[in-house]
C-alpha positions as CSV (number, residue, x, y, z in Angstrom):
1,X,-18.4,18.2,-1.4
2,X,-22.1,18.3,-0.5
3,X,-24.4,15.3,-3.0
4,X,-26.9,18.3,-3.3
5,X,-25.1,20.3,-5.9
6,X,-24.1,17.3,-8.2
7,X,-26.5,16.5,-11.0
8,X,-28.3,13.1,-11.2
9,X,-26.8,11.1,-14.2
10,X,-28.3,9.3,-16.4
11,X,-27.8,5.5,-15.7
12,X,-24.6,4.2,-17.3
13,X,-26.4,0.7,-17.1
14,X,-29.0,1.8,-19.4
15,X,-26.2,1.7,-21.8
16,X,-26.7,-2.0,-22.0
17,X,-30.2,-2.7,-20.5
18,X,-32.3,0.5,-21.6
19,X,-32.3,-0.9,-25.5
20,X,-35.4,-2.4,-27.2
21,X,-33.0,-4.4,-30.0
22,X,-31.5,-7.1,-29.9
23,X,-27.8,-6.1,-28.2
24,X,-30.8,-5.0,-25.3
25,X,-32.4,-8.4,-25.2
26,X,-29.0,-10.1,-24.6
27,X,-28.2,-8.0,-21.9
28,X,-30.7,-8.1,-20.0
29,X,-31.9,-12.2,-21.1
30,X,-28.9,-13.7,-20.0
31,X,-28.9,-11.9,-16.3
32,X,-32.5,-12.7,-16.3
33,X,-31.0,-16.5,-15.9
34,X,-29.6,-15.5,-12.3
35,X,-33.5,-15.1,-11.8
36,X,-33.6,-11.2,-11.7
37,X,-37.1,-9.6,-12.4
38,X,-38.0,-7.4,-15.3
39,X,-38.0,-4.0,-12.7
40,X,-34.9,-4.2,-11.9
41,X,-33.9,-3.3,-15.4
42,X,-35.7,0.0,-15.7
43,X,-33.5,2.5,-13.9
44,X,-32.3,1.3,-11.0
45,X,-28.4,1.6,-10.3
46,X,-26.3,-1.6,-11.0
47,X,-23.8,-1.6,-8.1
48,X,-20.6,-3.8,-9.1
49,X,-18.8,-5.1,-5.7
50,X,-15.4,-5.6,-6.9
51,X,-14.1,-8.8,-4.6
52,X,-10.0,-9.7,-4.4
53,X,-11.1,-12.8,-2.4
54,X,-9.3,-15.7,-2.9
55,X,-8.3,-18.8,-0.6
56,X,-4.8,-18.2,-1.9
57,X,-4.8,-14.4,-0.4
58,X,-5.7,-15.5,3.1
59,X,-5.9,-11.9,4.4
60,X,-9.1,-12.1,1.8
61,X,-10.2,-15.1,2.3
62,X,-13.8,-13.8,4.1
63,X,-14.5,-11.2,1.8
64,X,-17.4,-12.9,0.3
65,X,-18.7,-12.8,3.8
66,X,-18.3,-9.4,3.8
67,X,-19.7,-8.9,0.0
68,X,-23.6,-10.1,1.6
69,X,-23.2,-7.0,3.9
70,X,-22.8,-4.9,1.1
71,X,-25.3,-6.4,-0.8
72,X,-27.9,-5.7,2.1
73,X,-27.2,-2.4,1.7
74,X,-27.2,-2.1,-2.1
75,X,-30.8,-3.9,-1.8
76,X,-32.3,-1.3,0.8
77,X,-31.2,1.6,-1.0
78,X,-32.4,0.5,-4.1
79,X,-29.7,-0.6,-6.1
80,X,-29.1,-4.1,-7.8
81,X,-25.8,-5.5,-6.2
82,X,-23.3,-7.7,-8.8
83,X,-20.4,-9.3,-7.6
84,X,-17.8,-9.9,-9.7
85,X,-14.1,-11.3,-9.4
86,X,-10.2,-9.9,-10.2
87,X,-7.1,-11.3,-9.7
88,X,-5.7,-11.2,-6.3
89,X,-2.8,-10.9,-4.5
90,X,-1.6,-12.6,-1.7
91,X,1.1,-11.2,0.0
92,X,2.8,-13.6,2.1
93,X,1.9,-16.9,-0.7
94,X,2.6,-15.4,-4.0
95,X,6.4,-15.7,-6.1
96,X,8.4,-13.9,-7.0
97,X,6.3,-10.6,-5.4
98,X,3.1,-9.6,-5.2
99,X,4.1,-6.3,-6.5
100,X,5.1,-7.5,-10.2
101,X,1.7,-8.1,-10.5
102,X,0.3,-5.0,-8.8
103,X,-0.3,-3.8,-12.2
104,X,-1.7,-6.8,-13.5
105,X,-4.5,-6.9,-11.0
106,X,-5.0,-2.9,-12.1
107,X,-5.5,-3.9,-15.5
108,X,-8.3,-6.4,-14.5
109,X,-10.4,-4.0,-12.4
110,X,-9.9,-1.2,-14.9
111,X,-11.4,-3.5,-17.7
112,X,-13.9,-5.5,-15.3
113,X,-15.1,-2.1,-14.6
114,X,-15.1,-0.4,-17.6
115,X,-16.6,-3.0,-19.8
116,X,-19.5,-4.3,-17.8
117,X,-22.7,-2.4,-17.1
118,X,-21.7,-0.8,-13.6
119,X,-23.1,2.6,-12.3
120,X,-21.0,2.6,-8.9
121,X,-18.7,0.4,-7.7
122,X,-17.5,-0.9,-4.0
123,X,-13.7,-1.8,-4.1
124,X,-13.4,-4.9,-1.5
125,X,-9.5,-5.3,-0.7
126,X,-7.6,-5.8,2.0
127,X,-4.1,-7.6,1.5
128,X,-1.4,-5.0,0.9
129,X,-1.5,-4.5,-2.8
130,X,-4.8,-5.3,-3.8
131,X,-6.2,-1.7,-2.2
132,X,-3.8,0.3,-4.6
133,X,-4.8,-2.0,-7.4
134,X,-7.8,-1.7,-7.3
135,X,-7.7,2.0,-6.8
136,X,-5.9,2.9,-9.6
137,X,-8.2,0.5,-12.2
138,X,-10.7,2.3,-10.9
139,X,-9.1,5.4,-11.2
140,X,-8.8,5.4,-14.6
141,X,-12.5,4.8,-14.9
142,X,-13.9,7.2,-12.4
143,X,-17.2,6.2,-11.9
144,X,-18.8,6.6,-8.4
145,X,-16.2,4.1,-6.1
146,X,-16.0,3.3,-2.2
147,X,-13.5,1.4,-0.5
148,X,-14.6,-1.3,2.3
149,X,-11.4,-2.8,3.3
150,X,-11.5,-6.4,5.2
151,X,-10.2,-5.4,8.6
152,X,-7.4,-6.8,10.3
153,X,-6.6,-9.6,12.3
154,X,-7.4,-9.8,16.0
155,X,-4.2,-9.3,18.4
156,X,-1.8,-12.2,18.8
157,X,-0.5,-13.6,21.9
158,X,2.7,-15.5,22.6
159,X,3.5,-16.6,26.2
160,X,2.6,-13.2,27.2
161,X,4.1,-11.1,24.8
162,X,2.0,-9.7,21.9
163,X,2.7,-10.6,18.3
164,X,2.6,-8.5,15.7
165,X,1.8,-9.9,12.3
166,X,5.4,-9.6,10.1
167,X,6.8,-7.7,12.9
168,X,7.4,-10.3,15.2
169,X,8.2,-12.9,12.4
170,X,11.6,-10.4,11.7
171,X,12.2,-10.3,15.1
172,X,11.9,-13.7,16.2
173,X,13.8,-14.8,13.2
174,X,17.0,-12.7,14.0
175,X,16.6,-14.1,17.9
176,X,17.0,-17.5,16.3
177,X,20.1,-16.4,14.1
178,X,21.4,-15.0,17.3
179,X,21.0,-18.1,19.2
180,X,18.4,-16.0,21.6
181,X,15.3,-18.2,20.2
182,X,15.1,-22.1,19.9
183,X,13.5,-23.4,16.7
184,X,10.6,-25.2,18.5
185,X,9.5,-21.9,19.9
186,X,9.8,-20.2,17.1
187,X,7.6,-22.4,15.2
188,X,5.4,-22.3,18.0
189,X,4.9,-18.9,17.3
190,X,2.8,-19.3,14.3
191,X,-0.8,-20.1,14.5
192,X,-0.7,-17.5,17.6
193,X,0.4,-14.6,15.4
194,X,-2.3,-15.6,12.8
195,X,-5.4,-16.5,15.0
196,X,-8.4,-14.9,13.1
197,X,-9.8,-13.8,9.4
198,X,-7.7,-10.0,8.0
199,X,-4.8,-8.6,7.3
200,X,-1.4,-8.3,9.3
201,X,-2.3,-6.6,12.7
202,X,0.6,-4.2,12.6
203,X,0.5,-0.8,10.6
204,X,2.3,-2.6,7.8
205,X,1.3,-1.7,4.4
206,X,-2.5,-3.6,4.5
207,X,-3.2,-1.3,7.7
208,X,-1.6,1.8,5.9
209,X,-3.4,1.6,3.2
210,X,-6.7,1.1,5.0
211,X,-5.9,4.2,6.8
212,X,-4.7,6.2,4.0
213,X,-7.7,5.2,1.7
214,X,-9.9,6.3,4.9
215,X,-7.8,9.6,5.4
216,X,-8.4,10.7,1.2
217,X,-12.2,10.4,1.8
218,X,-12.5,7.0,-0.4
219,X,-14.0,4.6,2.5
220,X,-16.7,5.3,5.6
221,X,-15.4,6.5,9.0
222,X,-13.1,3.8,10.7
223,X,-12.7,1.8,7.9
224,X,-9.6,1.3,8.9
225,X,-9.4,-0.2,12.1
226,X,-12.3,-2.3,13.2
227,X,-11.0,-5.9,13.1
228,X,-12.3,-8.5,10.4
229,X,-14.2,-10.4,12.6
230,X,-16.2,-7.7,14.9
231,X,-19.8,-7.6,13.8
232,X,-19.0,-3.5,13.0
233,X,-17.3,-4.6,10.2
234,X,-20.4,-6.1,8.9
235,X,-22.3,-3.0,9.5
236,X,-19.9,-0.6,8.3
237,X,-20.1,-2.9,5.0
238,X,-23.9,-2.7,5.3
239,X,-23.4,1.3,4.8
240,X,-21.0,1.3,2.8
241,X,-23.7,-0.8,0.6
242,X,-26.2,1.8,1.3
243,X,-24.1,4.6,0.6
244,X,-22.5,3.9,-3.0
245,X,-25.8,4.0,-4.6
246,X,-26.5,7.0,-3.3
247,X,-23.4,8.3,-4.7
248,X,-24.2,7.3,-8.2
249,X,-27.2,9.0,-7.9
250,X,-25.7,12.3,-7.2
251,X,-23.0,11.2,-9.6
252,X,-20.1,11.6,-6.8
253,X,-17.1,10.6,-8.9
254,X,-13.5,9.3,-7.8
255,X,-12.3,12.1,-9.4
256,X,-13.9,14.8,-7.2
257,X,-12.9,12.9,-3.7
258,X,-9.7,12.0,-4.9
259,X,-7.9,15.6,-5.1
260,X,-4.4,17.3,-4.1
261,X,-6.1,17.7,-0.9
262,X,-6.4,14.3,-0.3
263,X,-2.9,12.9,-1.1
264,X,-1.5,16.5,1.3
265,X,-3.9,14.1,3.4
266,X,-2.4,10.9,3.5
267,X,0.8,11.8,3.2
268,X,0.8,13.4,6.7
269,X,-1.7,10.6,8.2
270,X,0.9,8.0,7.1
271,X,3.5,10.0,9.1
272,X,1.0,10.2,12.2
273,X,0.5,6.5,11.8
274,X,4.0,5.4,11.4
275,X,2.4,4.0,8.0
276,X,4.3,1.7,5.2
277,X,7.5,3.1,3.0
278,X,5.4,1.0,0.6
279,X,2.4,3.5,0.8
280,X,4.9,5.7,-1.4
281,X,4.9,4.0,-4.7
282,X,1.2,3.2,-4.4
283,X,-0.1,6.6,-3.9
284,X,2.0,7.9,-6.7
285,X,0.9,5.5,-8.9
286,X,-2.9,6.1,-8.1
287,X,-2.1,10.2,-8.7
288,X,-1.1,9.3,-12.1
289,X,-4.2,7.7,-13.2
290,X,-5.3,10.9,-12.0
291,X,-3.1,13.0,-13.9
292,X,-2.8,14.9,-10.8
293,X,1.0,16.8,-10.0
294,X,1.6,15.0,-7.1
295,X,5.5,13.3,-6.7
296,X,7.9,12.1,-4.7
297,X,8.9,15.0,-2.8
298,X,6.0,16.1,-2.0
299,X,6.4,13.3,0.5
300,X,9.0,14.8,2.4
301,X,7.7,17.9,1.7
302,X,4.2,17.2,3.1
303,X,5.6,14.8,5.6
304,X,7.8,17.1,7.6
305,X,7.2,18.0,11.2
306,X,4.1,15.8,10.9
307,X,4.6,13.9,14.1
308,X,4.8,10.4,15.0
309,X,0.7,10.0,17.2
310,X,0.3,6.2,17.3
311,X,2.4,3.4,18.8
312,X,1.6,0.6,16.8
313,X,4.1,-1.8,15.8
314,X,6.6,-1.7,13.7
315,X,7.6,1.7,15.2
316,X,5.8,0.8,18.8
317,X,3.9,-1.9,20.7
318,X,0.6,-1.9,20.3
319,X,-1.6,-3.8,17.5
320,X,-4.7,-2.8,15.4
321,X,-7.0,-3.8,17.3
322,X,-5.7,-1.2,20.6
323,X,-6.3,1.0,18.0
324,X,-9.8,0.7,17.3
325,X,-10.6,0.8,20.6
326,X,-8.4,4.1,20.8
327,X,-10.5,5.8,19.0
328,X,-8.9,4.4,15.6
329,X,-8.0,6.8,12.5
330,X,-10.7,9.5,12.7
331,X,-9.1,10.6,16.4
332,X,-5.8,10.8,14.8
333,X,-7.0,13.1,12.1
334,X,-8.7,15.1,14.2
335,X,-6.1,15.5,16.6
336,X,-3.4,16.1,14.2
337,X,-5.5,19.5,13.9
338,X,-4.6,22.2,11.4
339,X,-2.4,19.7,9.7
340,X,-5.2,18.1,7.5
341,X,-7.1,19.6,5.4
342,X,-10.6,20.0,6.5
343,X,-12.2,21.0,3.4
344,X,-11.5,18.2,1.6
345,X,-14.6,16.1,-0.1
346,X,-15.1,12.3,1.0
347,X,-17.5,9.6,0.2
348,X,-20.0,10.3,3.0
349,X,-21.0,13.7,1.4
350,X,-19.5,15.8,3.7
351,X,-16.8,17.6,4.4
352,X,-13.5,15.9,5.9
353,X,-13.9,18.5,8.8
354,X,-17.1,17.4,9.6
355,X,-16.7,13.6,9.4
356,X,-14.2,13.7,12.2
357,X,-15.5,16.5,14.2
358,X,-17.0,14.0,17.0
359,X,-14.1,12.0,16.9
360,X,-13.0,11.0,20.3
361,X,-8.8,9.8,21.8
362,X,-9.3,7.2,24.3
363,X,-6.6,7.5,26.9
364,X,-3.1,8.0,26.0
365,X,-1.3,4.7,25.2
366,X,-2.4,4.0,21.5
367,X,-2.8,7.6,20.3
368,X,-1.1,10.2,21.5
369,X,-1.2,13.8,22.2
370,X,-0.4,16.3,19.6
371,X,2.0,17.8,22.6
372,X,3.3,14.2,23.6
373,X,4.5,12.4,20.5
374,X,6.0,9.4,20.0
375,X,8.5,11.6,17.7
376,X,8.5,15.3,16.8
377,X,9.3,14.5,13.1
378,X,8.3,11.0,11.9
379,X,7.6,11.9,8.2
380,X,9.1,9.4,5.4
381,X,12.1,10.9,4.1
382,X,13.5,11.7,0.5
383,X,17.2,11.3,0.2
384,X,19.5,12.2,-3.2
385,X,22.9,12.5,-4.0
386,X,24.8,11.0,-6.9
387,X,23.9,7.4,-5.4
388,X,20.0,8.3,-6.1
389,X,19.8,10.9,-8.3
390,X,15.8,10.6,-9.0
391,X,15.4,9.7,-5.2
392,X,15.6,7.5,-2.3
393,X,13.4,7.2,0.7
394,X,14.1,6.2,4.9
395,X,11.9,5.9,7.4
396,X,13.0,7.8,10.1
397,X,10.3,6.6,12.6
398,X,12.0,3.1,12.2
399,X,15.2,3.6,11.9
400,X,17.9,4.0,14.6
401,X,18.9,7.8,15.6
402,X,22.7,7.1,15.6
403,X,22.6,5.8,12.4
404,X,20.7,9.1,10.8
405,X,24.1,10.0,9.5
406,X,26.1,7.7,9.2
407,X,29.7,7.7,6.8
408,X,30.4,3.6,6.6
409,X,32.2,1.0,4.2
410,X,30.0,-0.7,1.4
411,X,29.8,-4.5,1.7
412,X,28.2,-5.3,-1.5
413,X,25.8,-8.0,-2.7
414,X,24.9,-8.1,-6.7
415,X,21.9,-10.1,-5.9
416,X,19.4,-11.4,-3.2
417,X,20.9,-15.1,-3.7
418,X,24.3,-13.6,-3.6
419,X,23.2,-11.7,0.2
420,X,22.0,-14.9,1.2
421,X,24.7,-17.5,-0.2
422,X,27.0,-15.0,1.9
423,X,25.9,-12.7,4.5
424,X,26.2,-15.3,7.2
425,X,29.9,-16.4,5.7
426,X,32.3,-16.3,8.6
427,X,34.9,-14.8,6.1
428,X,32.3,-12.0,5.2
429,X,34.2,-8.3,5.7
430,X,32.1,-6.6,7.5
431,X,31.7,-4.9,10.8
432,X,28.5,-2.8,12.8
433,X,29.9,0.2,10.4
434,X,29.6,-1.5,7.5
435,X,27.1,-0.2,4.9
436,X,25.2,-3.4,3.3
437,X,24.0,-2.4,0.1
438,X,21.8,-4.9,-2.2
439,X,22.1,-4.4,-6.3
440,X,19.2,-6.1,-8.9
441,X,16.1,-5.9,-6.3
442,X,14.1,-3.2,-8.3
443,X,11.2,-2.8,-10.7
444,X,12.8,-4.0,-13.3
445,X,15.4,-6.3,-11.8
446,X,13.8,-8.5,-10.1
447,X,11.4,-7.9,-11.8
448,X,8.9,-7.0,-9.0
449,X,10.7,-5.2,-6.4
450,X,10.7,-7.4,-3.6
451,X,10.3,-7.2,0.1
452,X,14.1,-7.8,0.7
453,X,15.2,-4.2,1.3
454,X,15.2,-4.9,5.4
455,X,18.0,-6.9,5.0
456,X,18.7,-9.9,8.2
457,X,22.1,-8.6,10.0
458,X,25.0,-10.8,9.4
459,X,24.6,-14.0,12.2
460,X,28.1,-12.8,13.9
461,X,26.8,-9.0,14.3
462,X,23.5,-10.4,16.0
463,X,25.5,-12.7,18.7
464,X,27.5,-9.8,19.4
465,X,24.4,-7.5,20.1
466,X,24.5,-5.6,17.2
467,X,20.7,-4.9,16.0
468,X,20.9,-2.4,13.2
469,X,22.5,-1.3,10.2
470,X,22.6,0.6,7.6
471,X,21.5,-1.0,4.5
472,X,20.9,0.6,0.9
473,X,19.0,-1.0,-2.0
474,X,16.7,-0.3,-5.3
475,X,14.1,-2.8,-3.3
476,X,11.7,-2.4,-1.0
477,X,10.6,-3.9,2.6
478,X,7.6,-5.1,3.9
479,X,5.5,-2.1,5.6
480,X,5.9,-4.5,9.3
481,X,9.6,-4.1,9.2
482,X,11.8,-2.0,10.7
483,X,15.6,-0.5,10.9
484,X,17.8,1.9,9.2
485,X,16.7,1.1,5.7
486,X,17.2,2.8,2.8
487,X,14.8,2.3,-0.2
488,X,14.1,2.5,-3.8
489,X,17.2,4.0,-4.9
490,X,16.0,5.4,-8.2
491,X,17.3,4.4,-10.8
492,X,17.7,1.2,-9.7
493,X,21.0,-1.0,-10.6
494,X,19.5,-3.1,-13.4
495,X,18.4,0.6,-15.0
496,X,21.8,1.5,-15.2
497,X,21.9,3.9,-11.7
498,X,24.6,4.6,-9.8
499,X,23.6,1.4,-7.6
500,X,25.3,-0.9,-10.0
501,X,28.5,1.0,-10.0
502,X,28.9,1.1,-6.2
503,X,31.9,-1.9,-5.7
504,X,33.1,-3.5,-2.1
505,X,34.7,-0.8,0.1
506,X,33.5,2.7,-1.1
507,X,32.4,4.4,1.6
508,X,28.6,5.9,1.3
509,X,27.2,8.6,3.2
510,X,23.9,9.1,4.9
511,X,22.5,12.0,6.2
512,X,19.1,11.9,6.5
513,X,18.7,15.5,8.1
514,X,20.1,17.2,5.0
515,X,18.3,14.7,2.9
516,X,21.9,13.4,1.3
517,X,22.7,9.6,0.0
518,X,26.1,10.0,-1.3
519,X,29.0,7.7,-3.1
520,X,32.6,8.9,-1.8
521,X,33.8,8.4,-5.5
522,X,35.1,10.9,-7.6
523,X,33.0,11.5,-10.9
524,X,36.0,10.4,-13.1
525,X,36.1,6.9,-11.4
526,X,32.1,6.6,-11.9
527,X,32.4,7.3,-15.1
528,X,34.9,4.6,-16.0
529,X,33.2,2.3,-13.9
530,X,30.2,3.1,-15.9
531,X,31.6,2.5,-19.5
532,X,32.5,-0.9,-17.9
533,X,29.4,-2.0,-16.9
534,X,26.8,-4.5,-18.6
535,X,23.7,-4.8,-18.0
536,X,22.6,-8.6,-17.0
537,X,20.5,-11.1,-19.5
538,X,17.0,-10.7,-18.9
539,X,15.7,-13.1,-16.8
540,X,12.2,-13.6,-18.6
541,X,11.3,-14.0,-22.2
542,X,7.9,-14.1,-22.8
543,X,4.8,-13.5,-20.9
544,X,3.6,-10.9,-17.9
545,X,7.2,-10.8,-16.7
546,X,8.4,-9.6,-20.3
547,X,5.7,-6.5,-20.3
548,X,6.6,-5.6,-16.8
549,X,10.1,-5.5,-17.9
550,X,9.8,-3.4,-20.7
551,X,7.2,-0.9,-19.4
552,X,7.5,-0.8,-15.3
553,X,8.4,3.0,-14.3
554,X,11.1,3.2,-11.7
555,X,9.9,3.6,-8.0
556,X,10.0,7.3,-8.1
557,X,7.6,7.4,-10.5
558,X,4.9,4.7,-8.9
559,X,6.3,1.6,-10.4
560,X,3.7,2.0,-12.9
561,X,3.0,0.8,-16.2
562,X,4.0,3.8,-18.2
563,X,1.0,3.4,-20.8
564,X,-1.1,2.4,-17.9
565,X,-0.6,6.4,-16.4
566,X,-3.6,8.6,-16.9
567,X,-6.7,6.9,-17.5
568,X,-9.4,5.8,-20.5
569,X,-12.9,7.2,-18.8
570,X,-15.7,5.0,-18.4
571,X,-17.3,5.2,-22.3
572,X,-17.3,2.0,-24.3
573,X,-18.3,2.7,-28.1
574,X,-18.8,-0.6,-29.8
575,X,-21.3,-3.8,-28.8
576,X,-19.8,-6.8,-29.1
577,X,-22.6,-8.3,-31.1
């Protein structure tokens, strides 16, 4: 979509600083105290730079840095930059999950938008939920919004093996379980996995959504890949500065970048990319601020034969940074071909055809050839059955082949304490066929949904060689994880779904080909086994946890709020004096 055609808006600012009265002199009297001249005031665009940093999100830690960047650019273009605050989210430091408070933190930047005098605003994110939450806040504005994500880490190092951020911390964990690893060394491991400022180095769900938000059109070409700590970064956020006021100027809304087009986009990029399962309840969720049509299987739908370009860890070897210098997201897309959708709008003004014309693959390692994958069909999968009758997902790109279907005997935890009071209990019946399936890990359950759903094999398994399962739960895992997991069983065992009924021994069916996640139990015995069963005692009372509990939307619906879906515009009737 070309800025030409749009009309130029009238100033939403001028909604609090174009009055002559009184509710006019406190606007603009009390920002005059930061020292801002009278000019400013008359009709320039009020930028808001919506900042997640926090010391406790260390993946965000420098994104006040990068907030003076943006503000040069603001400045030069004519705008009058604002920084203001929101809750953030720190992956790897905050309890239970970050993701019960996903919606929390979508709820501030909705009403930190909404209620203060902002024309455009840049979304500064960069830890794995804070993108999607700030996305859908400012969704269900729709105002003129950019994304400038915080970059990731540089590559780490570990006597001369690389380490991937999460993806090595799995995989040297298990080696210790397995008596491969000595403690020492795996404690050594640390402060070389996490050497510089951004986020996890891996495609897990921070890189994903960097690349996804870059693939809809909502962030500046290669916002996704350059690391946190290469002075590009600090350009691109110069631009990025530079760029949103021109937007609100042609009054280039979220709404118009942020089409079906776009999520047919991402959906096929996060197959290219090897992207995050978690990428799946986040986009859904954003579509529903948007009232658009897009669900779960449109996933698998969009997803298939998409295949697998980039070999970045989880699914391959190389980090973030390798990708950059690959050519980073803007090769993929163009190289995935007739497969994205070139006529979709983005942030720069242009066509998505014509921002990654010039694009350019270096070499073959990183990125590969549209005629030499990595896999042929790497798209996430949607699995049902009477074990997820509103859906399931896999990640075949992750996942072992032999275990794509797979018949095997349930070994069956009720909760994540119970999995880890027992899964390493000598007396534990299991075996490599064994199914392990975890109950009480979903939306509501936890509540949260947790990171759990990549499961650690039991110890004897490991020191016999054994490196994957299957393993089935209503939870999710972290987007640097791997193996044959099944995820967000919908609806999840606290809801009521069949996940709570499944008891020690049934045997389970997986067939990811013909998209099946079956029980082996007759409908008579479910039923019965359903009039038996109780739900458990709410774990919270009062507070946050209580609203999530009673409103959170099962995963196949975005894990949502459901009177959070759809949004409230940008208008604000009454003054508050």
């Amino acid at each position: 979509m070309s800025g030409q055609h749009l009309s130029v808006p009238k100033l939403r600012s001028s909604r609090w600083y174009g009055k002559l009265d009184r509710d006019g002199f406190i606007h603009r009297s009390w920002m005059k105290s930061d020292g801002y001249p009278d000019d400013l005031f008359s009709g320039r665009p009020m930028i808001g730079i919506c900042s997640s940093w926090s010391e406790l999100t260390p993946c965000n830690s420098h994104l006040n840095e990068l907030a003076e960047y943006v503000k040069r650019g603001v400045w030069e273009a004519g705008g009058v930059p604002l920084v203001f605050p929101t809750m953030s989210l720190g992956e790897t430091q905050l309890l239970p999950t970050a993701m019960l408070f996903r919606n929390l933190m979508a709820m501030s930047v909705e009403e930190s938008i909404r209620g203060n005098p902002i024309d455009g605003v840049v979304l500064l994110g960069g830890c794995d939920k804070n993108t999607p939450a700030q996305l859908m806040g400012a969704a269900s504005v729709d105002l003129p919004t950019i994304v400038l994500s915080g970059g990731p880490k540089l590559s780490g190092e570990f006597r001369g093996e690389k380490l991937g951020s999460g993806t090595s911390v799995w995989q040297y964990s298990e080696a210790v379980r397995a008596g491969d690893m000595g403690r020492e060394e795996f404690l050594a491991a640390e402060s070389c996995m996490s050497r510089s400022k951004g986020f996890c180095n891996t495609m897990g769900t921070a890189s994903t959504m960097a690349c996804l938000v870059e693939a809809m059109g909502v962030a500046l070409p290669q916002n996704a890949a350059i690391p946190a700590v290469d002075s590009r970064r600090n350009v691109l956020a110069h631009l990025t500065g530079r760029r949103i006021v021109q937007m609100v100027r042609q009054d280039l809304r979220l709404s118009h970048i942020l089409t079906d087009a776009a999520f047919a986009n991402a959906v096929r990029v996060c197959a290219a990319i090897g992207g995050s399962t978690n990428a799946v309840v986040h986009l859904l969720a954003i579509a529903g601020r948007l009232g658009l049509g897009f669900g779960l299987d449109d996933w698998d739908r969009l997803g298939r034969d998409v295949p697998l370009l980039v070999d970045l860890m989880p699914a391959g070897e190389h980090l973030m940074e390798d990708f950059y210098y690959a050519g980073g997201l803007p090769a993929v897309m163009r190289e995935l071909g007739d497969l994205i959708d070139g006529t979709a709008a983005t942030v720069s003004g242009t066509a998505l055809a014509e921002q990654i014309a010039a694009a350019e693959r270096i070499g073959d390692r990183v990125i590969r050839s549209r005629i030499d994958p990595l896999q042929e069909d790497a798209g996430i999968a949607v699995l049902r059955g009477n074990l997820a009758p509103q859906g399931a997902i896999i990640k075949p790109a992750a996942a072992t082949a032999a275990l794509l279907q797979h018949t095997g005997r349930a070994v069956v935890f009720e909760t994540i304490e119970d999995f880890k009071s027992r899964i390493d209990d000598p007396s534990l019946d299991v075996d490599a066929d064994s199914i392990l399936v975890l109950k009480g890990c979903g939306p509501q359950g936890y509540p949260g949904m947790p990171e759990v759903g990549n499961m650690p094999l039991p110890r004897r398994l490991l020191e016999r060689g054994v490196t994957d399962m299957v393993r089935i739960s209503d939870a999710r895992m972290s987007g640097t994880a791997y193996g044959t997991v099944v995820l967000h069983v919908a609806p999840e065992a606290a809801a009521g779904g069949p996940l709570a009924l499944v008891e020690e021994g049934d045997l389970i069916t997986l067939d990811v080909e013909n998209r099946l996640l079956r029980l082996e139990v007759d409908e008579t015995e479910l039923e019965a086994r359903r009039q038996r069963w109780v739900p458990g005692p709410p774990e919270y009372h009062r507070g946050y946890a209580r609203l999530y509990i009673d409103h959170v939307q099962q995963a196949n619906l975005g894990a949502d709020f459901d009177f959070l879906v759809g949004s409230s515009g940008s208008e604000v009737r009454r003054e508050s004096h």
